[in-house]
VOGU-3710 file (C-alpha; in Angstrom, 3 decimals, decimal comma):
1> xxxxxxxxxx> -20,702/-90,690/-72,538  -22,293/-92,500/-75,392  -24,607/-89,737/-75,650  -24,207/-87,531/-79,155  -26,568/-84,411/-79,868  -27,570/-83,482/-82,882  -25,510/-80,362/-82,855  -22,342/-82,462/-82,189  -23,133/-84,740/-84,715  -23,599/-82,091/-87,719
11> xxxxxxxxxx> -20,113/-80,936/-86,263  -18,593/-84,015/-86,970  -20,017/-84,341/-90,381  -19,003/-80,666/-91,135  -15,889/-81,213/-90,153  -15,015/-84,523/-92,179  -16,651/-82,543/-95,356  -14,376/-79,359/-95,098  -11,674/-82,142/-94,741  -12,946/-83,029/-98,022
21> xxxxxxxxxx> -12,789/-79,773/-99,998  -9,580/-78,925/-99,047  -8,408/-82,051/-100,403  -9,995/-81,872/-103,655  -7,273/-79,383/-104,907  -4,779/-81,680/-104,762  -6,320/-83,314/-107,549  -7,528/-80,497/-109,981  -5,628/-78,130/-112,007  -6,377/-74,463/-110,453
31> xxxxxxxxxx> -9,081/-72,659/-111,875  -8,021/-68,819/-110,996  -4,544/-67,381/-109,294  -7,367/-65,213/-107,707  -8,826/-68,258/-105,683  -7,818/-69,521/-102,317  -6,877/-72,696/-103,826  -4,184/-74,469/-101,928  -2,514/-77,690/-102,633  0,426/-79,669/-101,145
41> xxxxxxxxxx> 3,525/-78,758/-102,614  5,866/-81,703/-103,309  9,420/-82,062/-102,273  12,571/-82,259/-104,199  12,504/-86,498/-104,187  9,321/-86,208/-105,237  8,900/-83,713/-107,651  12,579/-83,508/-109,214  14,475/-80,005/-108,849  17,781/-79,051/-107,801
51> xxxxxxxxxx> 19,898/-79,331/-104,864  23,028/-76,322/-104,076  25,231/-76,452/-101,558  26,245/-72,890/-100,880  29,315/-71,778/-98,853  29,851/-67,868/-97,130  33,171/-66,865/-97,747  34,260/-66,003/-94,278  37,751/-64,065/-95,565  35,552/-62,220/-97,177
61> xxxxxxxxxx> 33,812/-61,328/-94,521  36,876/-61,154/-92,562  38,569/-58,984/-95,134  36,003/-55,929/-95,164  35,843/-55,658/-91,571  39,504/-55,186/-91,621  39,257/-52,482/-94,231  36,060/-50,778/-92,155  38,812/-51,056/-89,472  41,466/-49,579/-91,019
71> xxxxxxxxxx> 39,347/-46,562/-92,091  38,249/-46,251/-88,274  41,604/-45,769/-86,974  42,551/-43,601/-89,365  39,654/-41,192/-89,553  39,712/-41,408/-85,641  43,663/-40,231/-85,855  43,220/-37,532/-88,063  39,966/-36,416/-86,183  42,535/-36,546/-82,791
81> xxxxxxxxxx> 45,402/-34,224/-85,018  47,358/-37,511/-85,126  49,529/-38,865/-87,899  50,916/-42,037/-88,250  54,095/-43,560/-90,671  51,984/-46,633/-91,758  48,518/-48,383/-91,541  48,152/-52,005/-93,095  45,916/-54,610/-93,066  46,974/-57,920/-92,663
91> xxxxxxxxxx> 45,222/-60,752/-93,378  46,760/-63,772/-92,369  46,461/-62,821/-88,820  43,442/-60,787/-89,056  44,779/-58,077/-87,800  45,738/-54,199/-88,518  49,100/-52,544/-87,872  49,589/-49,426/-87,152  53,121/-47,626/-87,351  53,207/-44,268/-84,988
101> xxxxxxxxxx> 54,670/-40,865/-86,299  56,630/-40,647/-83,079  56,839/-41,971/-79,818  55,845/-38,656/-77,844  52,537/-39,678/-79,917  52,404/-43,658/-78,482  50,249/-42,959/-75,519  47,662/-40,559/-77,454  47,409/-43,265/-80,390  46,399/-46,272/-78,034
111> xxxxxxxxxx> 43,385/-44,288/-76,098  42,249/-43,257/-79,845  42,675/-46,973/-80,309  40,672/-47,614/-77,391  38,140/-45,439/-78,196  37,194/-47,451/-80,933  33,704/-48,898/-81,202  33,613/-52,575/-81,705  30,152/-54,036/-83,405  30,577/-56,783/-81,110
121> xxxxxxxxxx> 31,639/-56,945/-77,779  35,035/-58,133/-77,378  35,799/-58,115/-81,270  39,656/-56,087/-80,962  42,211/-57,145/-79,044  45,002/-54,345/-78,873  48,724/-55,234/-78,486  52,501/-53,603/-79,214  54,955/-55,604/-80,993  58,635/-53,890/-82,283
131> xxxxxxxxxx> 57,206/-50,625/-81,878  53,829/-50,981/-83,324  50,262/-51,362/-82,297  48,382/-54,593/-83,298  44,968/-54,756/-83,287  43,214/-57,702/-83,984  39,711/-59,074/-84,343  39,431/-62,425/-81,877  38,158/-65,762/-83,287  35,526/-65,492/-80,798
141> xxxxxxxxxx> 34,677/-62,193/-83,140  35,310/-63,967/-86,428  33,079/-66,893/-85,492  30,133/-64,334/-84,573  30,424/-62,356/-87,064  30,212/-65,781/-89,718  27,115/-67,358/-87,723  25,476/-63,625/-87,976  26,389/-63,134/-91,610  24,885/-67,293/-92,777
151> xxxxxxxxxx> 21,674/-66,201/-90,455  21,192/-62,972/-92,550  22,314/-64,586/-95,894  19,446/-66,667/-95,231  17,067/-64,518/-95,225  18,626/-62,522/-98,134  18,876/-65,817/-100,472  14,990/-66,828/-99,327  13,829/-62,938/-100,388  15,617/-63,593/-103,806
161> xxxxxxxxxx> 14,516/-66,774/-104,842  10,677/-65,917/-103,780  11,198/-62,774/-106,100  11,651/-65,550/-108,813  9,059/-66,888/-108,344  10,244/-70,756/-107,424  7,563/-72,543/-105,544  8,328/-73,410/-102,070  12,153/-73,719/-101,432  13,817/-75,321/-99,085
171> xxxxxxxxxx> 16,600/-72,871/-97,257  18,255/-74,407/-94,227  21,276/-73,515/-92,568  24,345/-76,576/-92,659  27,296/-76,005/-90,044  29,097/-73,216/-89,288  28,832/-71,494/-92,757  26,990/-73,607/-95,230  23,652/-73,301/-96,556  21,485/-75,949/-97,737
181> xxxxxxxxxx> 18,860/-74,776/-101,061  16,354/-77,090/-102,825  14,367/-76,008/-105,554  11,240/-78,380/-106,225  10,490/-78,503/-110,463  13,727/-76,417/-111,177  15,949/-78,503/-113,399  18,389/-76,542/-114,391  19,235/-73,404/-111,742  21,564/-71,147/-113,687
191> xxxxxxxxxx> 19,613/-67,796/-113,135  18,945/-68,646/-109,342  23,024/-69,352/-109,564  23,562/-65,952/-110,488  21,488/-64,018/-108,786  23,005/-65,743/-105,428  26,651/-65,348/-106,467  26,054/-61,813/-106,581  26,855/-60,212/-103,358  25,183/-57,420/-104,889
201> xxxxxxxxxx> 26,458/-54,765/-102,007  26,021/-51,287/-103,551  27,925/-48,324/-102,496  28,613/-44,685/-104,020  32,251/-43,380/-103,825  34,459/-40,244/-105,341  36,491/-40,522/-107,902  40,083/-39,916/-106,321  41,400/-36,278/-107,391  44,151/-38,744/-109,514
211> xxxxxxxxxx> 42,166/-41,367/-110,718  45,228/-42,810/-112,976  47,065/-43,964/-109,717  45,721/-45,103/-106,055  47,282/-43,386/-103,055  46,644/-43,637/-99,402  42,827/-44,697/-98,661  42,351/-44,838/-102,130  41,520/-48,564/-104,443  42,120/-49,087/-108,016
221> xxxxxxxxxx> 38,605/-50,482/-109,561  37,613/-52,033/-113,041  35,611/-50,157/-115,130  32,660/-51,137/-117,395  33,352/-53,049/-120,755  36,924/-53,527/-120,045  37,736/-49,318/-120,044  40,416/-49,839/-117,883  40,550/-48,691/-114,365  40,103/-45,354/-112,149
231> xxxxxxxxxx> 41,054/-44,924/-108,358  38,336/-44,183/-105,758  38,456/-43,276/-103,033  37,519/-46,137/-99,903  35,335/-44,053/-98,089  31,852/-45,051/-98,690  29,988/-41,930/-99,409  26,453/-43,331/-99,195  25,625/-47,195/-98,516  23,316/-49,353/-100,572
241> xxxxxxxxxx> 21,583/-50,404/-97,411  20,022/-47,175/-97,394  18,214/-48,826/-100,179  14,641/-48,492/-99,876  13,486/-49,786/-103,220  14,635/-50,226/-106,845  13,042/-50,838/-110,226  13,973/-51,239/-113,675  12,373/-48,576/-115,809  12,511/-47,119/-119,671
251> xxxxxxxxxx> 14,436/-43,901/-119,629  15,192/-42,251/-122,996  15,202/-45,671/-125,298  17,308/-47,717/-122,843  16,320/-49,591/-119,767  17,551/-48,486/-116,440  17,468/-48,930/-112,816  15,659/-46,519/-110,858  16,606/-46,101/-107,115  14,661/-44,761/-103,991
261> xxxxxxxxxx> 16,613/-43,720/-100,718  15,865/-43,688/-97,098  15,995/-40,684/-95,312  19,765/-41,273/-94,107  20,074/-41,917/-97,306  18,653/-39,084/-99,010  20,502/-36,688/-96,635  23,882/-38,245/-97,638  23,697/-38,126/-101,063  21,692/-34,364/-101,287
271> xxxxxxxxxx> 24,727/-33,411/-99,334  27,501/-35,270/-101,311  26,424/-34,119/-104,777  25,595/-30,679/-103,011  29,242/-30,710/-101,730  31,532/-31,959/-104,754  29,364/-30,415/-107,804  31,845/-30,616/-110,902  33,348/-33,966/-109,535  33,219/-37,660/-110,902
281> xxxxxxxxxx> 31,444/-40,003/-108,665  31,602/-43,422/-108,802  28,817/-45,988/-108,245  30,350/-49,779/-107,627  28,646/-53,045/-107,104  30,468/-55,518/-105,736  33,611/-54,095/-106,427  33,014/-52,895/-110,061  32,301/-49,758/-110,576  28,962/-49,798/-112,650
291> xxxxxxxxxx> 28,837/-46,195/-114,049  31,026/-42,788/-112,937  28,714/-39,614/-114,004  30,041/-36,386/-113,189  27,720/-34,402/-110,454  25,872/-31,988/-112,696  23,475/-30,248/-109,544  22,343/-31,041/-105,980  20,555/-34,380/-106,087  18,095/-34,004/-103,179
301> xxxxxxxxxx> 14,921/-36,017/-103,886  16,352/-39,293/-103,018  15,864/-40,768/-105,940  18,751/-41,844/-108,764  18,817/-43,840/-111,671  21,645/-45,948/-112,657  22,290/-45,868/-116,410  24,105/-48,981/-118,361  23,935/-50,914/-121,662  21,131/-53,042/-119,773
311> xxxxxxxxxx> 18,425/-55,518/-121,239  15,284/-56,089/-119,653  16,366/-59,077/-117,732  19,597/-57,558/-115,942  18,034/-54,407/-115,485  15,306/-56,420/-113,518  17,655/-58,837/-112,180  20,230/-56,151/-110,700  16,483/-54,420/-109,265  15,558/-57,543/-107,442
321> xxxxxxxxxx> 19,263/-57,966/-106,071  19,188/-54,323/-104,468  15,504/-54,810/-103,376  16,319/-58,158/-101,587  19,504/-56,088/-100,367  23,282/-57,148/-100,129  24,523/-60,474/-98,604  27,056/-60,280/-95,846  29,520/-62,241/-97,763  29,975/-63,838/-101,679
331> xxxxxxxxxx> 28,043/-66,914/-101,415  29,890/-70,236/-103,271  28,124/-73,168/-104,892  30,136/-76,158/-103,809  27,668/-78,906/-104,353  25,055/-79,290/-107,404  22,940/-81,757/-107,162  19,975/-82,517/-110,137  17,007/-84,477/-109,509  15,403/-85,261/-113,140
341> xxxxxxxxxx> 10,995/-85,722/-113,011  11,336/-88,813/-114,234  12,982/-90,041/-110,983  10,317/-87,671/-108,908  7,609/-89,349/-110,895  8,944/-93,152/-109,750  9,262/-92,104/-106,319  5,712/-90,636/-106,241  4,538/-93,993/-107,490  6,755/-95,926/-105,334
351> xxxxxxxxxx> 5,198/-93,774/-102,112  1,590/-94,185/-103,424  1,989/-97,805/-104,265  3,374/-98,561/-100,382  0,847/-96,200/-99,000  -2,230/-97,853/-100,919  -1,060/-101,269/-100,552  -1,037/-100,447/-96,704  -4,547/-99,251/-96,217  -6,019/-101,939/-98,050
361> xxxxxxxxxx> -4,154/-104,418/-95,841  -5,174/-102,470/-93,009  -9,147/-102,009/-94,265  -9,111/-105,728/-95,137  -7,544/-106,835/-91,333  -9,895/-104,768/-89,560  -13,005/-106,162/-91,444  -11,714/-109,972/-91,407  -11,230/-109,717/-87,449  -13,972/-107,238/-86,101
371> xxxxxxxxxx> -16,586/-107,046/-88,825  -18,730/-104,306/-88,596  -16,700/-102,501/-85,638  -13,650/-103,354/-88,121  -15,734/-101,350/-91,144  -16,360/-98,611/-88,611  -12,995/-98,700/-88,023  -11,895/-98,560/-91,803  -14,148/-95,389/-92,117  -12,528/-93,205/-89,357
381> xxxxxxxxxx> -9,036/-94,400/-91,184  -10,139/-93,432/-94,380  -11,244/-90,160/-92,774  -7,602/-89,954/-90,298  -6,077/-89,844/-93,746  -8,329/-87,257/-96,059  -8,322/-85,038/-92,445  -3,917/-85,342/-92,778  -4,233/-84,196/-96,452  -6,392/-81,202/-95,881
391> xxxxxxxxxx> -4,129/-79,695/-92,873  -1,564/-80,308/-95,174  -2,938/-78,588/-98,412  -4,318/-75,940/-95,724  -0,980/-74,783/-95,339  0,713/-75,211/-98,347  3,167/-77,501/-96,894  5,819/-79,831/-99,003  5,217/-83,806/-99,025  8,806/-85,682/-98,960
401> xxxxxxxxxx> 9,190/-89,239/-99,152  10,023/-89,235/-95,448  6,836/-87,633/-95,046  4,779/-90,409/-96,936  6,183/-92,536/-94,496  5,309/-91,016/-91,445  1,846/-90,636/-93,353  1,677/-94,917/-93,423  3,074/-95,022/-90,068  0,055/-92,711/-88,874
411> xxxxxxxxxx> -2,428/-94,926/-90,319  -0,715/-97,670/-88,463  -0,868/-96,103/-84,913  -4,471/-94,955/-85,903  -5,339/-99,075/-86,288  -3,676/-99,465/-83,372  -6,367/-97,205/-81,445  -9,128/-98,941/-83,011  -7,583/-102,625/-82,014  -7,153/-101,293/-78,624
421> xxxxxxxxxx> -10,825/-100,207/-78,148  -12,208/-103,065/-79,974  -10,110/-105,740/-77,633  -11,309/-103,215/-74,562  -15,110/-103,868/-75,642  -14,422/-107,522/-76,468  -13,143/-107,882/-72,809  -15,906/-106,264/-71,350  -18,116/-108,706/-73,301  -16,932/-111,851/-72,596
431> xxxxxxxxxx> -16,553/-110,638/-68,916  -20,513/-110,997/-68,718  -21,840/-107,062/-69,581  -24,560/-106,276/-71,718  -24,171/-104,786/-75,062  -24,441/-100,940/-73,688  -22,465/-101,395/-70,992  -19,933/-103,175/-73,189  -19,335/-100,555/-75,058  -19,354/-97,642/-72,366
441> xxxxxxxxxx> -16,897/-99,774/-70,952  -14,559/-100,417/-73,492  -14,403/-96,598/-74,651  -13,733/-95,413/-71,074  -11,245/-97,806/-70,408  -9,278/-97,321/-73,722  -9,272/-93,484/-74,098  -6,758/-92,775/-71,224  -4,629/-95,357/-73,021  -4,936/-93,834/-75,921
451> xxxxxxxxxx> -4,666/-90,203/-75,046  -1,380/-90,932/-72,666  0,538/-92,675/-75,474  -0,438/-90,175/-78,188  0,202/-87,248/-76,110  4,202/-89,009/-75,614  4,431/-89,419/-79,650  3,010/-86,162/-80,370  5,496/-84,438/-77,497  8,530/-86,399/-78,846
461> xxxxxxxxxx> 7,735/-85,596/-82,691  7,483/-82,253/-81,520  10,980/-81,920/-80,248  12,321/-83,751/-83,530  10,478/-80,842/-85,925  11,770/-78,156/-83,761  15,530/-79,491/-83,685  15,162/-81,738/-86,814  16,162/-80,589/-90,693  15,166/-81,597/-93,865
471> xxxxxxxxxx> 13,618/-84,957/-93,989  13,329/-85,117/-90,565  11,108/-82,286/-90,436  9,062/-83,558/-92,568  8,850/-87,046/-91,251  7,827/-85,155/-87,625  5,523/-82,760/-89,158  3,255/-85,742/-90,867  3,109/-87,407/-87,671  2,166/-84,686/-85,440
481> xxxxxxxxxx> -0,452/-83,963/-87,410  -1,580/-87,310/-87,284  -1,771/-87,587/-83,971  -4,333/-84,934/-84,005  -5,731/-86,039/-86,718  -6,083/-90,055/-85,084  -7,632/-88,998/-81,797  -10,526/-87,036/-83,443  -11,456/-89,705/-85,722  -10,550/-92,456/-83,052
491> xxxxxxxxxx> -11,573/-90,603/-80,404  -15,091/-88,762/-81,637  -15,577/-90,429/-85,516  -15,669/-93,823/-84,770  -17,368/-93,564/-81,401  -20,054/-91,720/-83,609  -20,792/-94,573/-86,146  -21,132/-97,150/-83,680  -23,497/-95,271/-80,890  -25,656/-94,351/-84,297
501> xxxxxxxxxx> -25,809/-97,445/-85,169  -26,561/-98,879/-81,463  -29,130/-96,308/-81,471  -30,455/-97,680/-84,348  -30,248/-101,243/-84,178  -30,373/-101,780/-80,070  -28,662/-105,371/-81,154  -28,573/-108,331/-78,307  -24,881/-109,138/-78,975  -22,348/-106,720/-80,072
511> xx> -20,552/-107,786/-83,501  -17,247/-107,681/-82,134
//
């Protein structure tokens, strides 16, 4: 057991010294963007930033599936050679009423009612009240429908900040519909608040045959620059999410954005500019239209270019937006929080300060009680904590306060090993054994110890990063790697120093 070959010891060494270079970029500047060099980002309390509470607007949300609704039941009317007196949304009871033409008609207009395909399961309830039909969308519906839209806003709001190029943010989801962003060395977040209060949903509509006045299926919009406003008509010709890519090009003097179609996408718009050549059609972004060209030819490439009075920054800005692709719902800043360096800069002190001033206390115990065990000891600490930064830096993971804690409290069950083993080989010592079987001893009896309550820690910091947010995360994620980290150099390190040195010394009493 005591036993190390010279293989295992040059894989000791080799490991402890790759520890070492991935450490070392933590404290040099980065010589190339071409070079694997990676460092441990630092949190928001550590490196300053900004904190944003965003909120989904669930009526919103609530509100456009009523109005896909509404255009459901009465496509699926007309496509049954059904007419109706009246079809209106209401909103207060999420709901959409629908008048029949006659009652000979009542029994054909509930199985085309029905027949209508809900996106989820159980989403309409159908009902008659003073001669009309009520359908509704359940709250079991509604809440779905929010928890699906916060789950893909987060993913939509992490694609658009990365675009930006901000340096490991923090996106986590907060109740029912809240979302939690923190943006490490971003002091002042205006452009990231505009890019993520832009919905940004993109869709292509005709211009209704009067576009002065909006009839039935038909919505008034705003047009560019304050030119007033044209009716269009709410059928959605061809969706933005057939977005495949989008780019912000020169065209003619003027910068605009240049857009590439699936090929659902390319099929509807070849055949809606094949079918309405002659006519205006209108392209709107989040309910404004953006520009109305007339269709001069069959567009069926799948390509399009959307022409404005743009700059270089909001033509690239309204590119990312459709590249990342439309969020679900408007997303609302209620909370701002601003975190200035200067208070970063104190807490990294603060952290280094506690963490410094507890590994000397802990290097100077160890040497005043065990001596040279106790400087062993020290060295497999030093190395339990070099080992933590390189896994760290490895994967480009963020360093919190919390996590500088869970850092000191690593070192501090690492000690606790060592005290363990020493006491374990003390006992065997004063119990009579030589100095060989002292120490064979003492490590066999103290590694199930060990092992049993590190494996417990390391299962129940486990659970707290999986279910844990934010700091906790953190805390959890410093201590499970330190776990690790503390039986190696517990385990295999120290055990290492002291058999080479009983190899080398073959003392008559241990120093212990």
């Amino acid at each position: 057991m005591l036993y190390y070959s010279r293989l295992r010891m040059l894989g000791v060494v080799g490991i402890c010294l790759i520890s070492a270079l991935l450490c070392l970029p933590n404290f040099m500047k980065s010589p190339s963007s071409s070079l694997p060099w990676h460092q441990v980002h630092l949190g928001l309390d550590l490196r300053g930033g900004s904190y944003l509470l965003l909120q989904l607007d669930t009526k919103t949300l609530q509100h456009d599936r009523l109005q896909s609704l509404e255009g459901e039941i009465r496509q699926g009317l007309l496509s049954a050679h059904l007419g109706y007196r009246l079809i209106q949304r209401d909103d207060a009871t999420a709901s959409v009423l629908l008048t029949p033409r006659s009652e000979s008609e009542k029994e054909s207009d509930r199985k085309v009612l029905e027949e209508l395909t809900p996106s989820i399961p159980g989403e309409l309830a159908i009902n008659e009240k003073d001669g009309r039909f009520v359908i509704s969308l359940t709250p079991e519906s509604i809440r779905a429908r929010a928890r699906e839209a916060v789950s893909r806003s987060i993913e939509i709001v992490r694609r658009r900040i990365d675009s930006t190029g901000a340096i490991d943010p923090s996106i986590a989801r907060e109740g029912e519909d809240r979302i939690v962003l923190e943006l490490p060395g971003i002091s002042d977040p205006q452009r990231i608040k505009t890019l993520l209060g832009t919905t940004a949903r993109m869709t292509f509509h005709l211009v209704s045959p009067d576009p002065l006045h909006a009839g039935p299926g038909t919505t008034m919009l705003p047009l560019p620059e304050g030119r007033g406003e044209i009716a269009v008509e709410d059928k959605v010709d061809v969706d933005g999410a057939n977005l495949t890519d989008a780019a912000a090009t020169m065209n003619e003097g003027q910068w605009v954005v240049e857009l590439k179609f699936d090929n659902k996408g390319a099929d509807d718009f070849a055949r809606i500019t094949t079918e309405n050549v002659g006519k205006p059609f209108a392209i709107v972004l989040d309910g404004r239209i953006l520009t109305s060209p007339v269709i001069n030819g069959p567009i069926t490439a799948g390509r399009g270019i959307i022409t404005g009075r743009f700059t270089a920054r909001s033509a690239s800005d309204l590119a990312l937006l459709l590249r990342a692709g439309a969020l679900p719902a408007p997303l609302a800043v209620v909370e701002q929080r601003s975190i200035g360096p200067s208070l970063g800069a104190a807490s990294i002190h603060a952290g280094v300060v506690s963490l410094a001033a507890g590994f000397v206390l802990v290097v100077l115990f160890m040497l005043l009680f065990y001596g040279r065990f106790g400087l062993y000891a020290d060295i497999a600490l030093f190395a339990n904590l070099v080992m933590i930064l390189a896994i760290l830096s490895l994967f480009g993971a963020t360093l919190t306060l919390p996590g500088m804690a869970g850092i000191l409290l690593t070192l501090g069950m690492a000690v606790d090993a060592n005290i363990l083993i020493n006491e374990r080989i003390r006992e065997e010592v004063r119990n009579g054994r030589k100095p060989l079987q002292a120490l064979q001893a003492g490590f066999q009896r103290a590694t199930g110890t060990i092992i049993d309550s590190n494996a417990t820690a390391f299962l129940a910091h486990v659970m707290l990063f999986v279910f844990g947010t934010g700091p906790v995360r953190n805390f959890a994620l410093t201590i499970t790697i330190g776990i690790v980290t503390t039986l190696f150099t517990t385990l295999v390190l120290s055990r290492m120093l002291i058999v080479r040195w009983y190899a080398h010394k073959r003392p008559q009493e241990l120093p212990v």
